[in-house]
Steps between C-alpha positions, in 0.01 A plus 500: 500500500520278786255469760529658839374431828411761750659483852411789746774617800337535842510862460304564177219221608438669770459816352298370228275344847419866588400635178181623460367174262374694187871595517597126576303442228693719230827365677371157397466640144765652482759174614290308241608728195888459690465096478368578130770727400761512799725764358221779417611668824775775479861380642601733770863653562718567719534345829100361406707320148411166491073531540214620307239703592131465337245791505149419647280795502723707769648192669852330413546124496910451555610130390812343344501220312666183622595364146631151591291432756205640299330710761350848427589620861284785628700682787291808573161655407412889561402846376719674284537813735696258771614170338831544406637642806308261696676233270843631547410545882413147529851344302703759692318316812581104336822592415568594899376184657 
């Protein structure tokens, strides 16, 4: 498989800046086993189809993969309970300016 490089958008860096940093920490891990095998996240659907979501603990890491460009991009980072709606919140927002 071919080797990926990560690229963070503004909006997950900074949330990954205000984790707590033993969560940081399993974040870390957790993008490292992405880089090693980038599609062991599960695809999402529906109006979320086109990224992947990988399970850390109770946190989500949400990232597409940029296939030509080779980048592992990682667009948002946050706990299960909220992440998805705060995802679609977020693209609804993109999509407006």
């Amino acid at each position: 498989m071919k080797a990926f490089r990560v690229r963070y958008t503004p909006e997950a860096a900074s949330l990954i800046r205000k984790l707590h940093p033993e969560i940081k920490r399993r974040i870390r891990g957790g993008i490292k086993t992405l880089l090693e095998n980038p599609l062991s996240g599960h695809e999402l659907r529906f109006e979320l189809s086109g990224f992947r979501s990988h399970r850390v603990k109770n946190y989500r890491i949400i990232y597409r993969l940029n296939d030509p460009e080779g980048f592992l991009e990682i667009l948002f980072v946050g706990q299960r309970r909220d992440v998805y709606e705060s995802l679609r919140a977020l693209l609804l927002e993109k999509s407006s300016d």
